[in-house]
C-alpha positions as CSV (number, residue, x, y, z in Angstrom):
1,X,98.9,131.9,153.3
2,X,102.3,130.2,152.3
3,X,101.8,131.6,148.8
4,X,101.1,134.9,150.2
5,X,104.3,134.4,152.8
6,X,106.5,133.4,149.7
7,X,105.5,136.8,148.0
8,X,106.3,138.7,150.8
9,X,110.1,136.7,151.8
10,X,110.5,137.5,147.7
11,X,109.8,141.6,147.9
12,X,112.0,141.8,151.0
13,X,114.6,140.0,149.1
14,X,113.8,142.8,146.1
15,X,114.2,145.9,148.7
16,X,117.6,144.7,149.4
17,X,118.1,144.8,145.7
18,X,120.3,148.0,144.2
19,X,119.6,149.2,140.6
20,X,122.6,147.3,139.0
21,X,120.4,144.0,139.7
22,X,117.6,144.8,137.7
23,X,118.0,141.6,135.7
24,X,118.2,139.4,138.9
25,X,115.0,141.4,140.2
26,X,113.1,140.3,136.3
27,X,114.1,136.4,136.7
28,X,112.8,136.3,140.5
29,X,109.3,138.3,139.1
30,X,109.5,135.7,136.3
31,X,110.0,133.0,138.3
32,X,107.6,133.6,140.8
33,X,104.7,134.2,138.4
34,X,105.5,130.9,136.9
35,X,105.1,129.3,140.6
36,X,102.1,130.9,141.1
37,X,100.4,130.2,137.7
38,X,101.2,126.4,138.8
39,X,99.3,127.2,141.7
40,X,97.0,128.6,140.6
41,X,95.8,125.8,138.0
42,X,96.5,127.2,135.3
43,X,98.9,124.7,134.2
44,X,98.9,121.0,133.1
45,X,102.0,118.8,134.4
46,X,103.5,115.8,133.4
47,X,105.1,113.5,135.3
48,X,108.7,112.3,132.5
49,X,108.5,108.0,132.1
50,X,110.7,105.7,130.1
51,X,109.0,104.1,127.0
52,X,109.4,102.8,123.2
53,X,109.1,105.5,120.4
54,X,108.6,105.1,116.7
55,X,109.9,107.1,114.1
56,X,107.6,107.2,111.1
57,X,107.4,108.5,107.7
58,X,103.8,109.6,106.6
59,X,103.2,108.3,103.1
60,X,99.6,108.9,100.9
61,X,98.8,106.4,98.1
62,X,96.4,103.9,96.2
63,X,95.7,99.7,96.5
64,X,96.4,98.3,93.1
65,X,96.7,94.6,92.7
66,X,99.5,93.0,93.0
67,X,99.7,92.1,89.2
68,X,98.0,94.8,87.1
69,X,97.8,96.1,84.0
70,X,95.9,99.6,83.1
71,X,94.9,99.3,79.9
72,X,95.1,103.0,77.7
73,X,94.1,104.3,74.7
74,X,96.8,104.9,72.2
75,X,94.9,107.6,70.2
76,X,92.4,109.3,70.8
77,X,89.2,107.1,69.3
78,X,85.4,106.6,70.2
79,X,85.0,103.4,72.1
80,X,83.4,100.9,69.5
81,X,82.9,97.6,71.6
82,X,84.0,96.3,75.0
83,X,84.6,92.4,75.1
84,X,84.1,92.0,78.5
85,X,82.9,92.9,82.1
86,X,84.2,93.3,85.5
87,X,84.5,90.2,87.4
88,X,85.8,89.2,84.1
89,X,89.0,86.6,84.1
90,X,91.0,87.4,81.4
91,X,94.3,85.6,79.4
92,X,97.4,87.2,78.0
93,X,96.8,88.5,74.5
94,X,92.8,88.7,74.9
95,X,91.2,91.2,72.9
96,X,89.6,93.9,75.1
97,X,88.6,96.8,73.9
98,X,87.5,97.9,70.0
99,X,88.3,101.5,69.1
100,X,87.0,103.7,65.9
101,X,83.8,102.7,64.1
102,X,81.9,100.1,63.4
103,X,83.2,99.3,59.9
104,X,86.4,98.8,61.0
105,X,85.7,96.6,63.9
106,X,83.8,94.1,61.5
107,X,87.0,93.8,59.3
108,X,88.9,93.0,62.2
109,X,86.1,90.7,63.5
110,X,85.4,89.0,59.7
111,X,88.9,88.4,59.2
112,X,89.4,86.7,62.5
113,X,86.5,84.5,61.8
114,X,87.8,83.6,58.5
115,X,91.4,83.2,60.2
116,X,89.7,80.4,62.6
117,X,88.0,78.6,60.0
118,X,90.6,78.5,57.5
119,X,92.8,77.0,60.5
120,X,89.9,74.5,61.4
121,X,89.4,73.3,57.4
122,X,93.5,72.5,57.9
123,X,93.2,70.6,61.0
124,X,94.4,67.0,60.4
125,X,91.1,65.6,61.4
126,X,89.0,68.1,59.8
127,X,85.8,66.8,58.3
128,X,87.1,67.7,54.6
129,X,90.3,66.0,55.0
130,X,88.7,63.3,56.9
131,X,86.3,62.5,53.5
132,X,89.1,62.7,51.3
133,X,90.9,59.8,53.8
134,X,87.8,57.7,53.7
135,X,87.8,57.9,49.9
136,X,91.4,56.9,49.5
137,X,90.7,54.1,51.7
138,X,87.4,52.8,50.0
139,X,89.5,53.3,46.3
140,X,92.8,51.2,48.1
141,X,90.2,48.6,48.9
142,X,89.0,48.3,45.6
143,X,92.0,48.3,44.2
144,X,93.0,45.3,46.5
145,X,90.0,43.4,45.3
146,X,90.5,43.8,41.5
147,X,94.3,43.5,41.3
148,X,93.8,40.1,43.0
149,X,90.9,39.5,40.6
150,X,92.8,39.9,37.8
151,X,95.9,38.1,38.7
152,X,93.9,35.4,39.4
153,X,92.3,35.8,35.8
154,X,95.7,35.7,34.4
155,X,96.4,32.0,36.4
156,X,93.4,30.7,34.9
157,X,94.4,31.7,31.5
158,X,97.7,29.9,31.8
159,X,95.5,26.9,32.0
160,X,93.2,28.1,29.3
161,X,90.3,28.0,32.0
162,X,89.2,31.6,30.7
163,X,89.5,33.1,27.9
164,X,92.5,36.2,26.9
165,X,89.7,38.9,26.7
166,X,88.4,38.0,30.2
167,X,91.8,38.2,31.6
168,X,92.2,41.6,30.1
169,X,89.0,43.2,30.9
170,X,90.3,42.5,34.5
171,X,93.8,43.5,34.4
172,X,92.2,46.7,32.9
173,X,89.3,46.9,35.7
174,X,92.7,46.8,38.1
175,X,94.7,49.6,36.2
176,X,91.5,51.8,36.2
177,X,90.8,51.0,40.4
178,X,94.7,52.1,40.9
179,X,94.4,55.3,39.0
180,X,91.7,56.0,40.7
181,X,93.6,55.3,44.1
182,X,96.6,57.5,43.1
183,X,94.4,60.4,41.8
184,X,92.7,60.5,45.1
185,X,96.2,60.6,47.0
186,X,97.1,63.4,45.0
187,X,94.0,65.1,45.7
188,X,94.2,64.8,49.6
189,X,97.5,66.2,49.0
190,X,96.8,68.9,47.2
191,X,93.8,69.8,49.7
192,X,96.4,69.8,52.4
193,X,98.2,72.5,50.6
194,X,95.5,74.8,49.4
195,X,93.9,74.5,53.1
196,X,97.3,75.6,54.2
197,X,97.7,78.1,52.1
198,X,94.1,79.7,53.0
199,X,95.6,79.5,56.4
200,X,98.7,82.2,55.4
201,X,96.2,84.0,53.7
202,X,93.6,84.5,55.9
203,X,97.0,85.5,58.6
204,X,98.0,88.0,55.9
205,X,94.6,89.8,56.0
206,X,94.6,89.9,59.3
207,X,97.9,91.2,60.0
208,X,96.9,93.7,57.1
209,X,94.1,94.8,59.0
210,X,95.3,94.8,62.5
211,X,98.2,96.8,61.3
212,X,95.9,99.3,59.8
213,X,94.3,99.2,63.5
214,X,96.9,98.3,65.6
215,X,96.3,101.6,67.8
216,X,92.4,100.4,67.6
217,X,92.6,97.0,68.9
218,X,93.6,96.7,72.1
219,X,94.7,93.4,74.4
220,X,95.3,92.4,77.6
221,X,99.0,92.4,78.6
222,X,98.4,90.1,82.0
223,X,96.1,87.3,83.0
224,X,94.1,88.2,85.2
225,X,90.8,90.0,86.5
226,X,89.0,92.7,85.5
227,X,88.5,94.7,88.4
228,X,87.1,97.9,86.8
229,X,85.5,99.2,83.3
230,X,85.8,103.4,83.7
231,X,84.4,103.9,80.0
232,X,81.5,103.7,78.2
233,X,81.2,102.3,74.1
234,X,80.1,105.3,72.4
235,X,82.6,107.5,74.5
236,X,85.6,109.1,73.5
237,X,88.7,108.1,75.4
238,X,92.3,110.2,75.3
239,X,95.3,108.9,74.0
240,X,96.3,107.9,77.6
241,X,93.3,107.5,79.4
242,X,92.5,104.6,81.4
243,X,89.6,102.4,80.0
244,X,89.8,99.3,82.5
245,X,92.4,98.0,85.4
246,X,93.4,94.1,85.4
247,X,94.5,92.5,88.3
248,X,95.8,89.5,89.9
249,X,93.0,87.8,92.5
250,X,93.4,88.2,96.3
251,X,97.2,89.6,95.5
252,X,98.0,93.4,96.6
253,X,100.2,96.2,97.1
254,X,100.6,99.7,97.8
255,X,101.8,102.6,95.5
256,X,102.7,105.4,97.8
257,X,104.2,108.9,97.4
258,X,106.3,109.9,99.8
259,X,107.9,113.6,100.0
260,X,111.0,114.3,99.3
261,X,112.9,115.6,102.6
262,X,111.7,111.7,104.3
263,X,113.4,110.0,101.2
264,X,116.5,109.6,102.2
265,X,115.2,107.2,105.3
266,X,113.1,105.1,103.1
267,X,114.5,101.5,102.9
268,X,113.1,98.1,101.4
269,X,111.8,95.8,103.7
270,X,110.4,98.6,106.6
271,X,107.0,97.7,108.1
272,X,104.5,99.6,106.9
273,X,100.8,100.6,108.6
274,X,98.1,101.7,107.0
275,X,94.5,102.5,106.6
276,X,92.2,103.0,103.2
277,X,89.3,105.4,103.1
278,X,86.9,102.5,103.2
279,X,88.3,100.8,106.3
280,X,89.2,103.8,108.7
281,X,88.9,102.3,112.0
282,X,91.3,98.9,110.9
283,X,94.9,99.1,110.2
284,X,96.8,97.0,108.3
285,X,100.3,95.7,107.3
286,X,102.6,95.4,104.8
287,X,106.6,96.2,104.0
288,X,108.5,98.1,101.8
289,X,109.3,96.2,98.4
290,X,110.1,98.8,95.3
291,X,111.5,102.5,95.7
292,X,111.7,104.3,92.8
293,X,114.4,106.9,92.4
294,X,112.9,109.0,89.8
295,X,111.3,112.6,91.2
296,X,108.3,113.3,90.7
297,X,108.0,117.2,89.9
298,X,104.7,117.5,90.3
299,X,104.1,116.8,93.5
300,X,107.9,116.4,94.5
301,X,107.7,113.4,95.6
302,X,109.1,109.6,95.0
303,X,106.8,106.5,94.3
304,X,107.4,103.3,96.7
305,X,105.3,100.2,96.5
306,X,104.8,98.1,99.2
307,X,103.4,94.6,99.2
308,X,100.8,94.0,101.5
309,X,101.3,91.6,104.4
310,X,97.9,91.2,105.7
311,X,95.2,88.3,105.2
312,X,92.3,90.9,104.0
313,X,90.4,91.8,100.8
314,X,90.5,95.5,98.8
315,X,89.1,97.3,96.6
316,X,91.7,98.5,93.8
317,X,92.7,102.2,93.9
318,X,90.9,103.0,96.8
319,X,92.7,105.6,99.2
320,X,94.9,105.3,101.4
321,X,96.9,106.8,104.6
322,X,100.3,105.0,106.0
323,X,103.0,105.4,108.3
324,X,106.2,103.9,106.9
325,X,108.4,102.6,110.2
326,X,111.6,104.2,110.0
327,X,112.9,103.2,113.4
328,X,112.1,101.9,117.3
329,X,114.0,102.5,120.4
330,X,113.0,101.4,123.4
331,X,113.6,103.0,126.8
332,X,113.8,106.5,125.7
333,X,112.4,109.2,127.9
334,X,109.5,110.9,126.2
335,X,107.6,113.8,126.4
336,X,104.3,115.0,125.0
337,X,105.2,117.1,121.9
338,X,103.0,119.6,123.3
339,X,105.6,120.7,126.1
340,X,108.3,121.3,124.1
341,X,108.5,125.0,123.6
342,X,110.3,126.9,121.0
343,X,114.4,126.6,120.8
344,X,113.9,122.9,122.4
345,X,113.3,124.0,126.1
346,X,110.4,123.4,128.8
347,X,109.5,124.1,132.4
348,X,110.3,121.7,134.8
349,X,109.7,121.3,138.5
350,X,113.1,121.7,140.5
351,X,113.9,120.4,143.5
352,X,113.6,123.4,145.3
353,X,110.1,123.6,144.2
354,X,110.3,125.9,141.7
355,X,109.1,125.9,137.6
356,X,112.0,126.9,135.7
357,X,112.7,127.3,131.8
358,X,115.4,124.7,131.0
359,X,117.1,123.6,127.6
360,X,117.2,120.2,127.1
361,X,118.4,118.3,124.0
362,X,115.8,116.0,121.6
363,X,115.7,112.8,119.4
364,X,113.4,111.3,117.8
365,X,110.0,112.6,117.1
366,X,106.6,111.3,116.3
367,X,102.9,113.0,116.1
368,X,102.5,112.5,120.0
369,X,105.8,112.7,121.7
370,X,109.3,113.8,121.4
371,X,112.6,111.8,123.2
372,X,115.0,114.2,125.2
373,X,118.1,112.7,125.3
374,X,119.5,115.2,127.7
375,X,118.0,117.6,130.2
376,X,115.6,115.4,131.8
377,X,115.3,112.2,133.8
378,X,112.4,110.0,134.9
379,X,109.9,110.8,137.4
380,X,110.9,114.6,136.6
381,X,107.2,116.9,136.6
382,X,107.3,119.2,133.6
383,X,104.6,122.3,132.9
384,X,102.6,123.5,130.1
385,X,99.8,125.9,129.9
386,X,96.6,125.0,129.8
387,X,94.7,125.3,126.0
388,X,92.2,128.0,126.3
């Protein structure tokens, strides 16, 4: 009945209406089907509160560890051997992967063998080395022993206690035990320098035939694990294509690609929230710690890394989703995004208890709500039609 009394105070307010007021007489119509929809149901409301919004930058991207190393081919060769396995820890310099044929690998392989061996055989203690020392030491013994037998000799022939000849035949058992001595010094010497020498020659062939394969052998760059093999021995890889990742342990960031109309609010150090296709229903943490300021063309878009702040284990480039903080403000009057209608305006209850269409002025906007800075207040009931 009051709806129905309202209509009827509203058309005797239109019959006093000339035609000059026709515009007047469309915002009244207007207004009152507004009302009435309200009534009616079919419209949600809102009632405007004070609360913190965050501004956020979505960002897409990969987990990598925090230390890694993706190891390519450099031409484009048949896999010949693969020297390790995931799970794998590896050191700096490592051999990892053996491209072209079989042939060529065993050169490599024989003339690192024969590298290692030659460098053994030089060693200071080696077992060579170590027999020519025990020689030299046996023939300096001797040697001791008959030079004091034949200066003794050589006393007792002062006193004509033996005879000239048996002082000689020592003196001469002494000169042979000394030669002996000295020959064997210069031996050990000379060993020394050829086992040197087979050690610069056996580095020569190597470097010969690593040079002739340098594109073929390739090595680990980091220390670290080897988190994944994507290649087969027997296959082909591309000059470029990833074989296997290695990564630091329990260490890991984010490589995110963010578009190019957010860039210019990116900073280092923003907090950053994520998820990975893996762990959907858990967010985690981390912050901003590399932008760089090349474009992509591509996908127009810039790379940022982020380290990760939370205490959790992931798998390397698996997927993943974030929000990059840009800013908080607390106390700001929000809205659902939904009631904003186009050219930033909204129905609002008035205090004369009518829904009008009102302008108001916005701020900053998330997924879910939107901040007017102007045009509303708290505790203000604002409209929107219900979805269908």
């Amino acid at each position: 009945m009051r709806t129905f009394a309202l209509i009827l105070q509203v058309y005797g307010y239109i019959g006093w209406l000339v035609k000059p007021k026709r515009i007047l007489l469309c915002t009244i119509i207007a207004t009152l089907v507004l009302f009435v929809s309200s009534c009616n149901g079919d419209m949600e409301s809102y009632a405007v509160k004070e609360e913190t919004i965050n501004e956020a930058v979505y960002a897409s991207g990969e987990i990598f560890p925090e230390q890694s190393f993706l190891l390519k081919g450099a031409s484009t060769e048949r896999i010949a051997q693969i020297m390790v396995k995931e799970g794998d820890f590896v050191e700096e310099g490592d051999i990892l992967v053996y491209l072209g044929t079989s042939k060529e690998v065993k050169q490599v392989g024989i003339a690192e063998e024969q590298l290692t061996f030659a460098k053994k055989e030089a060693l200071e203690r080696s077992a060579i080395l170590d027999e020519f020392r025990l020689k030299i030491e046996l023939a300096n013994q001797k040697y001791a022993l008959d030079k004091k037998n034949a200066e003794r000799y050589n006393f007792l022939l002062k006193d004509k206690a033996v005879s000239a000849k048996e002082a000689e035949q020592y003196s001469l058992i002494a000169e042979s035990s000394y030669t002996v001595y000295t020959n064997l010094q210069q031996q050990y010497t000379a060993k020394r320098n050829e086992l040197a020498n087979k050690v610069l020659d056996a580095e020569m062939v190597l470097a010969r035939v690593s040079e002739t394969n340098e594109s073929k052998v390739l090595q680990s760059k980091v220390s670290g694990k080897v988190y994944s093999i994507q290649k087969k021995v027997g296959e082909v890889v591309i000059s470029g294509e990833t074989i296997l990742l290695i990564g630091s342990e329990n260490k890991y960031k984010l490589e995110l690609l963010v578009d190019e109309k957010d860039m210019i609010k990116i900073r280092i150090g923003q907090k950053v929230y994520f998820e990975t296709d893996i762990s959907k229903d858990h967010v985690f943490e981390g912050a901003i710690s590399k932008i760089d300021p090349l474009l992509q063309k591509d996908s127009r878009s810039f790379k940022v890394e982020a380290s990760i702040t939370s205490n959790s284990s992931f798998f390397p480039q698996s997927t993943v989703e974030a929000n990059i903080m840009i800013r908080e403000k607390e106390k700001s009057i929000l809205i659902p995004f939904d009631y904003l209608l186009e050219g930033d305006s909204l129905l609002r209850h008035s205090s004369e208890g009518v829904t009008k269409k009102i302008k108001v002025l916005t701020g900053i906007r998330n997924d879910n709500f939107i901040e007017i800075t102007n045009g509303l207040k708290i505790g203000d009931i604002i409209y929107k039609y219900r979805s269908q």
